[in-house]
One Martini backbone bead per residue (centre of mass of N, CA, C, O) as a GRO file, in nm:
protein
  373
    1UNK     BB    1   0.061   0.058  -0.027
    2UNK     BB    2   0.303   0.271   0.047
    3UNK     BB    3   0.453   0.252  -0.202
    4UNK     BB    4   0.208   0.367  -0.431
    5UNK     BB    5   0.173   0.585  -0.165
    6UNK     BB    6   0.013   0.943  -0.018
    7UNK     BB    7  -0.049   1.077   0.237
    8UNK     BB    8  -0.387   1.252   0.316
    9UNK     BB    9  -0.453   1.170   0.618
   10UNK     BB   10  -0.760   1.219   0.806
   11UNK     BB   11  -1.111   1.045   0.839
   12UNK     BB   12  -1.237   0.920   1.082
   13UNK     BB   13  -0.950   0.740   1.139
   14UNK     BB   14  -0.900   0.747   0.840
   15UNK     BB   15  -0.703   0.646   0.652
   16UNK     BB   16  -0.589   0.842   0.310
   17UNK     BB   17  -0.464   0.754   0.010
   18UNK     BB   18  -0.270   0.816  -0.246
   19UNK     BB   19  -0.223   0.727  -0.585
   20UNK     BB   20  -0.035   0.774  -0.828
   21UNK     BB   21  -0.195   0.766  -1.082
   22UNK     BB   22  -0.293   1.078  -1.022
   23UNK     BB   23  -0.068   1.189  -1.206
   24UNK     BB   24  -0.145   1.009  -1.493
   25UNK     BB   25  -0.392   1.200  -1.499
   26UNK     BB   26  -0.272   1.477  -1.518
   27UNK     BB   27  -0.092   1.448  -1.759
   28UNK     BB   28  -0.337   1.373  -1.964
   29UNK     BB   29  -0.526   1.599  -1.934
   30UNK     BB   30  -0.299   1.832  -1.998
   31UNK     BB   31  -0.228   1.715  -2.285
   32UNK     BB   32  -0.531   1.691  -2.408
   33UNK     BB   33  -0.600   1.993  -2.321
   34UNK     BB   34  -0.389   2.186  -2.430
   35UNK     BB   35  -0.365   2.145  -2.695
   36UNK     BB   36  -0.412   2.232  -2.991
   37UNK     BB   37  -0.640   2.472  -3.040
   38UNK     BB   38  -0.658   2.493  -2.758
   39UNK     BB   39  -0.731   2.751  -2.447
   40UNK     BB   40  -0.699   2.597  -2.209
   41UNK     BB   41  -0.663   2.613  -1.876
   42UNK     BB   42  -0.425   2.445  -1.665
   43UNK     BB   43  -0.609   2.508  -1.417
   44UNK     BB   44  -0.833   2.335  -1.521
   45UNK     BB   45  -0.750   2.101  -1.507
   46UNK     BB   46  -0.658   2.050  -1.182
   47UNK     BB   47  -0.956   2.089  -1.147
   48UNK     BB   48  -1.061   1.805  -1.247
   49UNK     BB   49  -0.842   1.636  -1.082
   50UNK     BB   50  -1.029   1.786  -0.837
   51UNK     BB   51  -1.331   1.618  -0.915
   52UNK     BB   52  -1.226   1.309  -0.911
   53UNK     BB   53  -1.127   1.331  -0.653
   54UNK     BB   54  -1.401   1.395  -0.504
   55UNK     BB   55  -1.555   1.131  -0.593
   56UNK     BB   56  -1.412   0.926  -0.485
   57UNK     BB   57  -1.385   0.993  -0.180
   58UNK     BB   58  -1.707   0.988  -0.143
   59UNK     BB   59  -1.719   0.661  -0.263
   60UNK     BB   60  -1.512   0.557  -0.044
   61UNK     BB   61  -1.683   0.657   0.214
   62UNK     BB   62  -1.954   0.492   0.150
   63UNK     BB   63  -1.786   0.204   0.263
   64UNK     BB   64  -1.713   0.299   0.526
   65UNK     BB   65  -2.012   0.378   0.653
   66UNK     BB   66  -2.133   0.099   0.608
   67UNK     BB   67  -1.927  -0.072   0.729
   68UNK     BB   68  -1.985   0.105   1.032
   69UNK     BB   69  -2.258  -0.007   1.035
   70UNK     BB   70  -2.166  -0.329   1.021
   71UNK     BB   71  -1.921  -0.336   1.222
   72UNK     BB   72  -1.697  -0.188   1.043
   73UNK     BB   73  -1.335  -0.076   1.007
   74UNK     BB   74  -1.156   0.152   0.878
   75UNK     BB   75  -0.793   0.162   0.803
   76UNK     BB   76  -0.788   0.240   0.465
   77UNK     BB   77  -0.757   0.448   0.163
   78UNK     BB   78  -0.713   0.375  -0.178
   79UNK     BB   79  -0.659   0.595  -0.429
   80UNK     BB   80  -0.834   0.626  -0.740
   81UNK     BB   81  -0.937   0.724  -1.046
   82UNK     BB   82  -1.181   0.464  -1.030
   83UNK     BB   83  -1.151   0.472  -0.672
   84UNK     BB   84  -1.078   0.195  -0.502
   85UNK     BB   85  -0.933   0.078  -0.148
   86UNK     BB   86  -1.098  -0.058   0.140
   87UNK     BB   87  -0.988  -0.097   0.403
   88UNK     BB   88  -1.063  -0.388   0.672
   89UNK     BB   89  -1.079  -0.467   0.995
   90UNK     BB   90  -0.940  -0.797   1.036
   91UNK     BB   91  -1.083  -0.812   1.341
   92UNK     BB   92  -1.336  -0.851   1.272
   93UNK     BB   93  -1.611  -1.029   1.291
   94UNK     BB   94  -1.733  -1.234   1.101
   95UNK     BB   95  -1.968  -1.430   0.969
   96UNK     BB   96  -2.061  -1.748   0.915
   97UNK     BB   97  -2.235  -1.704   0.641
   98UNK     BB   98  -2.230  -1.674   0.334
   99UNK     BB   99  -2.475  -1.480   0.299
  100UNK     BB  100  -2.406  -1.276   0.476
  101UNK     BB  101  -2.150  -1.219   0.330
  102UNK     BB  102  -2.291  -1.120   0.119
  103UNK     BB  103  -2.455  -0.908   0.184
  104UNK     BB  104  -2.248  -0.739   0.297
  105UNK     BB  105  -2.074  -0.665   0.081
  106UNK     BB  106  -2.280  -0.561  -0.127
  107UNK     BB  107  -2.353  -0.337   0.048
  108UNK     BB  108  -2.051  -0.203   0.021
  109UNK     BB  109  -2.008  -0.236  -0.280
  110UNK     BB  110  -2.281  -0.006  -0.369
  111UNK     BB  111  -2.255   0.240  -0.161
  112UNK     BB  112  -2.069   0.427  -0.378
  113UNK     BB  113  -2.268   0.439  -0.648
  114UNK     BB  114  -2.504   0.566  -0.472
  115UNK     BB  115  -2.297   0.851  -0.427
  116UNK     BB  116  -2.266   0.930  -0.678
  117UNK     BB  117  -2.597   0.953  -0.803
  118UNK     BB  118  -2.630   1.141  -0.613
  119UNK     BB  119  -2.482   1.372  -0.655
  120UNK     BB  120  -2.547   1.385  -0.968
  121UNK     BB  121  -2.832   1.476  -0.898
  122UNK     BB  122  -2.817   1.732  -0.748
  123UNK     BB  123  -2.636   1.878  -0.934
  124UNK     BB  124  -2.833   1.900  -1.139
  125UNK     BB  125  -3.071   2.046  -1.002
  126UNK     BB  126  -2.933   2.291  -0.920
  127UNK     BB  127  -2.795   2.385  -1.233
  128UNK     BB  128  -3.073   2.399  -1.345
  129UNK     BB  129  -3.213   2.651  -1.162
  130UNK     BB  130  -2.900   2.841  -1.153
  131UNK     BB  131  -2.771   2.690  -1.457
  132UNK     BB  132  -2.890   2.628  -1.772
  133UNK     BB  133  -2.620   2.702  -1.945
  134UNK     BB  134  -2.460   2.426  -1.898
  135UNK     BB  135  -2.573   2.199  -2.064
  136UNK     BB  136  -2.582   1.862  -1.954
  137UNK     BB  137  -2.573   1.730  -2.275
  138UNK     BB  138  -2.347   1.827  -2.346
  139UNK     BB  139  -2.023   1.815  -2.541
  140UNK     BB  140  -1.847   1.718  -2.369
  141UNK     BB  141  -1.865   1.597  -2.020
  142UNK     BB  142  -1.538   1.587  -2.000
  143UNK     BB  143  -1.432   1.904  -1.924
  144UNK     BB  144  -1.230   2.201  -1.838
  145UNK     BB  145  -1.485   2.373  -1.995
  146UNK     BB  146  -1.674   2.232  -1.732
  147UNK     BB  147  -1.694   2.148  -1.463
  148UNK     BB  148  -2.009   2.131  -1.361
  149UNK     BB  149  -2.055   1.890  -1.537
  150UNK     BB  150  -1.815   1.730  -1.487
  151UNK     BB  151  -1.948   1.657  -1.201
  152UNK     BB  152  -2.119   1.494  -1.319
  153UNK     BB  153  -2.037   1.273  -1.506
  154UNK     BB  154  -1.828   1.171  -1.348
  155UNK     BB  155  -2.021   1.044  -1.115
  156UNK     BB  156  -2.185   0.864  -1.354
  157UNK     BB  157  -1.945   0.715  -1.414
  158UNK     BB  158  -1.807   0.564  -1.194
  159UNK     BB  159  -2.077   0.410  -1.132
  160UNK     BB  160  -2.030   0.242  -1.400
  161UNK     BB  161  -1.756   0.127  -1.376
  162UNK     BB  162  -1.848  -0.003  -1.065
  163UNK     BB  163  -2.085  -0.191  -1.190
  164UNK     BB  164  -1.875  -0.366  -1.307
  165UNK     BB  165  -1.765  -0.713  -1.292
  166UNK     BB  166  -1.471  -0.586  -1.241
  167UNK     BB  167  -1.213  -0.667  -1.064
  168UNK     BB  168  -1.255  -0.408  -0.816
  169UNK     BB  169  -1.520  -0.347  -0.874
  170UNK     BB  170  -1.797  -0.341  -0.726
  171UNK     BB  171  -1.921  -0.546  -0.891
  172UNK     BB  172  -1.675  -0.766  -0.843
  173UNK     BB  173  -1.744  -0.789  -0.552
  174UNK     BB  174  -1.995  -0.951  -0.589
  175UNK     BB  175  -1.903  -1.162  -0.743
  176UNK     BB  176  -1.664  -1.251  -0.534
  177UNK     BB  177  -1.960  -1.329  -0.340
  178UNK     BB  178  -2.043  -1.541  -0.495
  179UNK     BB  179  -1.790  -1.740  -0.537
  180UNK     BB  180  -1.767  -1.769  -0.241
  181UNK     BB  181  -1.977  -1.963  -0.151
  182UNK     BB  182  -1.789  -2.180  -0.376
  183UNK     BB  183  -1.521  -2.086  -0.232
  184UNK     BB  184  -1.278  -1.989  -0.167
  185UNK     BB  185  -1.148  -1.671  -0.153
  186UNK     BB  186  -0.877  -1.683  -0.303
  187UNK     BB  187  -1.034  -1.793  -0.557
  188UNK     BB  188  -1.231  -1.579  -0.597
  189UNK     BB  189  -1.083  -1.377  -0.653
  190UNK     BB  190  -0.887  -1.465  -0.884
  191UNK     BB  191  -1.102  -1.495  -1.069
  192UNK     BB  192  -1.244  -1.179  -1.046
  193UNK     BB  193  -0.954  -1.084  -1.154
  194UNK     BB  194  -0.931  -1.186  -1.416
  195UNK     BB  195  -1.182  -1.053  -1.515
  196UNK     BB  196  -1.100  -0.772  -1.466
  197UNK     BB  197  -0.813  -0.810  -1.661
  198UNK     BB  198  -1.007  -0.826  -1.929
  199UNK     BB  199  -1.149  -0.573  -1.910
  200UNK     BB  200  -0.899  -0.383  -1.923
  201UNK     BB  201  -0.812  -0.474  -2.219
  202UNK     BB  202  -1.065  -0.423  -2.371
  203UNK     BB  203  -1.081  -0.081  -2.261
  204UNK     BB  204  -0.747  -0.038  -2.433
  205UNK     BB  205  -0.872  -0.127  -2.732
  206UNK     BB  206  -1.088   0.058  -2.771
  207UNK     BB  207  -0.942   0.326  -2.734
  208UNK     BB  208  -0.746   0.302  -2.976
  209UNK     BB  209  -1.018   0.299  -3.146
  210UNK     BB  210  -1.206   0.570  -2.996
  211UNK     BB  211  -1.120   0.632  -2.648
  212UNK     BB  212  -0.884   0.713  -2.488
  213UNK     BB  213  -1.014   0.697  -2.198
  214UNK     BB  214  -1.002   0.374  -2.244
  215UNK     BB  215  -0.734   0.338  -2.194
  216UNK     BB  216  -0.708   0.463  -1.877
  217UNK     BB  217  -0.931   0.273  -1.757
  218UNK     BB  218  -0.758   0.041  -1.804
  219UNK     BB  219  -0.499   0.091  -1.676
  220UNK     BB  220  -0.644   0.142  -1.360
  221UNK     BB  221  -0.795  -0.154  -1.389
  222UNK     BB  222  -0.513  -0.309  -1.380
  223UNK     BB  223  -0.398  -0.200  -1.091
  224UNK     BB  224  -0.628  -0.249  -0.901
  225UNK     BB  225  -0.607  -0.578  -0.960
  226UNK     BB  226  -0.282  -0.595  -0.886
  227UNK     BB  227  -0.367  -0.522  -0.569
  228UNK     BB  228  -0.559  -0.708  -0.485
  229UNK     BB  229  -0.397  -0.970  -0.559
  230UNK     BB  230  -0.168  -0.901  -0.372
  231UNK     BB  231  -0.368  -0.897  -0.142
  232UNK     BB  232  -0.456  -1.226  -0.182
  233UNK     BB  233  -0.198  -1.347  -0.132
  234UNK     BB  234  -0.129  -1.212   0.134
  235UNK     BB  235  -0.361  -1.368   0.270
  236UNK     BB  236  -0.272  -1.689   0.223
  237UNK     BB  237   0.004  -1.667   0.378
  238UNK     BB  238  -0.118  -1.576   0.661
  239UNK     BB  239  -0.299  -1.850   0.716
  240UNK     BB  240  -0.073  -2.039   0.663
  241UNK     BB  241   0.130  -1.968   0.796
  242UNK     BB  242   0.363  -1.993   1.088
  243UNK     BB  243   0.513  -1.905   1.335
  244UNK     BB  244   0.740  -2.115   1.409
  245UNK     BB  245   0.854  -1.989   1.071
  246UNK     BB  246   0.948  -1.687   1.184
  247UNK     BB  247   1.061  -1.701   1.464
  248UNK     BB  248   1.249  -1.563   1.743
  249UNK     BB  249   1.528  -1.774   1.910
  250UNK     BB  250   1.737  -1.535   1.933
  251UNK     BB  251   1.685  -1.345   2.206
  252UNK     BB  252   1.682  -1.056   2.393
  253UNK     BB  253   1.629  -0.938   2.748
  254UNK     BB  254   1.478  -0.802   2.996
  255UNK     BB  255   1.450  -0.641   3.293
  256UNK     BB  256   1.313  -0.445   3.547
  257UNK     BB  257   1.604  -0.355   3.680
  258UNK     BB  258   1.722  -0.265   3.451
  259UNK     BB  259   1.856   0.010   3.347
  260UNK     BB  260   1.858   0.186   3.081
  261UNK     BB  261   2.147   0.225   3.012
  262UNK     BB  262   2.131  -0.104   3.002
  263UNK     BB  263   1.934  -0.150   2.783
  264UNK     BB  264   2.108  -0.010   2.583
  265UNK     BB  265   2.346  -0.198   2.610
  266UNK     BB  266   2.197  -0.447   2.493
  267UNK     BB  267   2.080  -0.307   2.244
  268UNK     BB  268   2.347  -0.248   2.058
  269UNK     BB  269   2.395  -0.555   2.094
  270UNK     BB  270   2.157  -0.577   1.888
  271UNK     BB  271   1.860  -0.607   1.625
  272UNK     BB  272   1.658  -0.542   1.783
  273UNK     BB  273   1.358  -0.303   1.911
  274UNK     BB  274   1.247  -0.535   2.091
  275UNK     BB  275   1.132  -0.639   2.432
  276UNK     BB  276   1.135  -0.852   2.699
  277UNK     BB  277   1.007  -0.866   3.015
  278UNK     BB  278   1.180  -1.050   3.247
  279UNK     BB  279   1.080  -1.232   3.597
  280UNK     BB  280   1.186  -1.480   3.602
  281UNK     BB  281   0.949  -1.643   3.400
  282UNK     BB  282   0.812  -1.435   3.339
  283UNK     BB  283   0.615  -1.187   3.197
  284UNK     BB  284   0.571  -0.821   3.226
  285UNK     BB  285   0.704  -0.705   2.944
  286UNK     BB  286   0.735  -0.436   2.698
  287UNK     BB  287   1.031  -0.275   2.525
  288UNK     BB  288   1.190  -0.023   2.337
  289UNK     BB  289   1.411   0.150   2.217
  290UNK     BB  290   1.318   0.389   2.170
  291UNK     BB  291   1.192   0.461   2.482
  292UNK     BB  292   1.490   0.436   2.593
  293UNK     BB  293   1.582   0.697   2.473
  294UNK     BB  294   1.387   0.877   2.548
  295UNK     BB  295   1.350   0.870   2.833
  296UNK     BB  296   1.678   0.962   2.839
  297UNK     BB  297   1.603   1.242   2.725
  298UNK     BB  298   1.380   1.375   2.933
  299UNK     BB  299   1.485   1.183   3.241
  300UNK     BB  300   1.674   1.001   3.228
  301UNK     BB  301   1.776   0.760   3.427
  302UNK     BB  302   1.578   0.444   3.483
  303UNK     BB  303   1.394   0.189   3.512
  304UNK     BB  304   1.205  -0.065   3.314
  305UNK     BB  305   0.938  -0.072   3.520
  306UNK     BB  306   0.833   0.235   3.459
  307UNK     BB  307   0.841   0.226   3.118
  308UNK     BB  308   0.701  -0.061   3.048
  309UNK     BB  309   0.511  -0.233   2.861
  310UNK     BB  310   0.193  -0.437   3.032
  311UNK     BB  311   0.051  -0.429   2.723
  312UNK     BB  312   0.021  -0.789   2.593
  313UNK     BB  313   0.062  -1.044   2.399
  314UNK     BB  314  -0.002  -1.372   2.323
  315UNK     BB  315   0.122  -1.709   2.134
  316UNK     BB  316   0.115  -1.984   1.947
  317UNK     BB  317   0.311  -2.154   1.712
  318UNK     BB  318   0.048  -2.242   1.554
  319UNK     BB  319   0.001  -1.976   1.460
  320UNK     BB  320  -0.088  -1.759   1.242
  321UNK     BB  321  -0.008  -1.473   1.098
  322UNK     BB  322  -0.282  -1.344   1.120
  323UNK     BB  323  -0.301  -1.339   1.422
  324UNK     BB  324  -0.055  -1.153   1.482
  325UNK     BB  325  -0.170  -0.921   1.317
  326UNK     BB  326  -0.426  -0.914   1.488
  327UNK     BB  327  -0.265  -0.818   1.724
  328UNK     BB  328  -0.138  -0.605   1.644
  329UNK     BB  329  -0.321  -0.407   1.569
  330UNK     BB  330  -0.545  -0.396   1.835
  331UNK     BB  331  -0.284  -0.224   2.004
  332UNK     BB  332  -0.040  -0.148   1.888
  333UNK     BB  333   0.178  -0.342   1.835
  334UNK     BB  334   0.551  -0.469   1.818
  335UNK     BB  335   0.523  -0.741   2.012
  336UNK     BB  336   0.527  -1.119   2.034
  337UNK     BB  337   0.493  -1.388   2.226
  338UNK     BB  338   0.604  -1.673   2.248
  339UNK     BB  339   0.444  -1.998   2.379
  340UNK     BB  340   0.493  -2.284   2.584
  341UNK     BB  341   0.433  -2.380   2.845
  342UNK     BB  342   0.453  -2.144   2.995
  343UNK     BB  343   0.664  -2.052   2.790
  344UNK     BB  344   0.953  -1.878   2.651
  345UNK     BB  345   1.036  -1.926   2.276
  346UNK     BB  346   0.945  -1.615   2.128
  347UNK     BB  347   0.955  -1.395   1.868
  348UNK     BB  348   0.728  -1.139   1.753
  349UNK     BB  349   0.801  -0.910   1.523
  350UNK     BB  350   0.706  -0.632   1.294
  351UNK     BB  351   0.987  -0.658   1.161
  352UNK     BB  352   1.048  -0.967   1.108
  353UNK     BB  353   0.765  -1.005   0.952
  354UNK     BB  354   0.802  -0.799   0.716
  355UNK     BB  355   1.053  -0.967   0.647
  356UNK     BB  356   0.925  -1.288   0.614
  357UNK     BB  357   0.712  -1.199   0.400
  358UNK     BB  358   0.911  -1.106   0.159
  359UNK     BB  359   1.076  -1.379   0.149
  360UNK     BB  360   0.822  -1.536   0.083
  361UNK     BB  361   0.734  -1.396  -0.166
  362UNK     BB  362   1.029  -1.462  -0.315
  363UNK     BB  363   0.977  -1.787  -0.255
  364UNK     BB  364   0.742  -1.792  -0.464
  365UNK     BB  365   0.845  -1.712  -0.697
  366UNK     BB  366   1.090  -1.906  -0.782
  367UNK     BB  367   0.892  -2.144  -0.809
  368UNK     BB  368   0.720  -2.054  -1.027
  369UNK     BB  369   0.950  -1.979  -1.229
  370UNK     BB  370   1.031  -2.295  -1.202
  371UNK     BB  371   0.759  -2.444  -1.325
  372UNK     BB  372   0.743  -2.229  -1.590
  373UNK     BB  373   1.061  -2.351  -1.715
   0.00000   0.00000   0.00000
């Protein structure tokens, strides 16, 4: 998500996301409206590109508000100029019910055209009423030379491209909960992604033939598929990959009674970040290096037991990696302690397993390509 993607702050608690495709968006406007014999001002694309802007991020917003209303949290909204990639708080609990988690998909996949076209219908009517000379039936549709044309069309649009059976698209989100009824979630993706990237192609042949805008949005909407594929990989590696296979075993850990100073010093000679706080068997808490700086850094030195952190999840060997996202996010953990028979034997932290999960899809490439081949 972060790679190819720029932080827009938060709304409702909710990361927002921009992906770099609307740069690429922005160059296209840009470059087809301004050439000759053109006249816009090219202040006027970058208005285009901000009200295409304002479509996707309320039409993802619909998702989120829904979804928030069927008691999930949305944990960050990643845009795209043909919609968006709407992250659910994979800690709530699903529905145990095939049916169930359809009609839940449905509704929250569907929640977003039904915010175009309401959107697109207000401003209909009120463009009609206080300035008809706008003839939103003219064409272009979407032109930087009509703005506010442009925002009906853009939000009508939209909807229609996202009612397509095309995953990622919201018709394909339908689609692919379908498809889970008969078959696991991984499976059902993958499938429903293959069909949205047969759209992303279909939509840049006819572009060449007919309509560059239709080169642009299979294009965007090649990016969104591969994006989602590649979320639908990460998520079958975390239920089936156990902690056992990628927990670390030999690891520093530190008393409450060791002052800061010393924990200073077994952290410098340490590739950790966190630390477990163990008194004789027991474990009784985690510290961080940073926490470690910071606290001597401004009061200076004191003991472990003061200033570490006493709320702290455990897991079992056997448990997958989903288990361990899931409680590192429910509680913004950064270290997970593995026990067995109240034995602390492993620990997993946030940092070796994202070390883990790369080098995991690293060597699942490796097999596919020896396969291949």
């Amino acid at each position: 998500m972060r790679n190819w993607s720029i932080s827009a702050g938060r709304i409702y608690g909710v990361e927002v996301r921009i992906h770099l495709s609307f740069i690429f968006l922005l160059i296209f406007v840009v470059l087809t409206e301004s050439a000759p014999p053109s006249t816009v001002n090219p202040g006027r694309s970058f208005a285009l590109v901000g009200i295409i802007f304002a479509c996707v991020i309320l039409h993802e917003l619909g998702h989120a508000l829904i979804a928030r209303r069927l008691g999930i949290q949305a944990k960050a909204i990643i845009l795209l100029p043909i919609g968006g990639v709407t992250l659910l708080d994979e800690t709530q609990q699903a529905p145990d019910s095939k049916s169930q988690i359809w009609k839940r998909e449905s509704r929250i996949a569907l929640a977003g055209p039904a915010v175009n076209v309401a959107l697109a219908a207000v401003a209909a009517g009120v463009f009609y009423l206080i300035s008809p000379e706008i003839n939103l039936w003219a064409r272009p549709y979407v032109h930087s030379s009509n703005l506010a044309r442009s925002f009906v069309w853009s939000n009508l649009f939209l909807a229609a491209i996202n009612l397509l059976p095309a995953y990622p698209m919201d018709g394909g989100r339908v689609l692919r909960a379908v498809f889970a009824r008969q078959m696991d979630s991984v499976s059902a993706t993958k499938r429903a992604v293959t069909i949205g990237q047969a759209f992303a192609a279909l939509f840049m042949l006819t572009g060449m033939l007919w309509n560059i805008w239709m080169t642009m949005i299979g294009f965007f909407l090649f990016l969104a598929a591969q994006l989602e594929e590649r979320s639908a990989v990460f998520q079958s590696v975390l239920e089936t990959v156990r902690l056992e296979h990628i927990m670390l075993t030999d690891f520093a850990t530190l008393s409450p009674a060791d002052t800061l100073e010393d924990a200073l010093e077994k952290a410098v000679h340490s590739l950790q970040d966190d630390f477990p706080v163990i008194r004789g068997s027991d474990m009784v808490g985690v510290i961080s290096r940073q926490k470690i700086l910071q606290v001597l850094r401004v009061e200076g030195n004191g003991y472990v037991q003061a200033v570490m952190n006493r709320i702290f999840e455990v897991a079992q060997k056997k448990e997958s990696l989903a288990s361990a996202f899931r409680k590192l996010t429910a509680r913004n953990l950064s270290i997970i302690p593995i026990v067995e028979d109240q034995r602390l034997v492993g620990i997993v932290t946030l940092q070796n397993l994202m070390h883990s999960m790369a080098l995991l899809a690293e060597s699942r490439k490796l097999r596919k390509a020896a396969l291949n081949s």
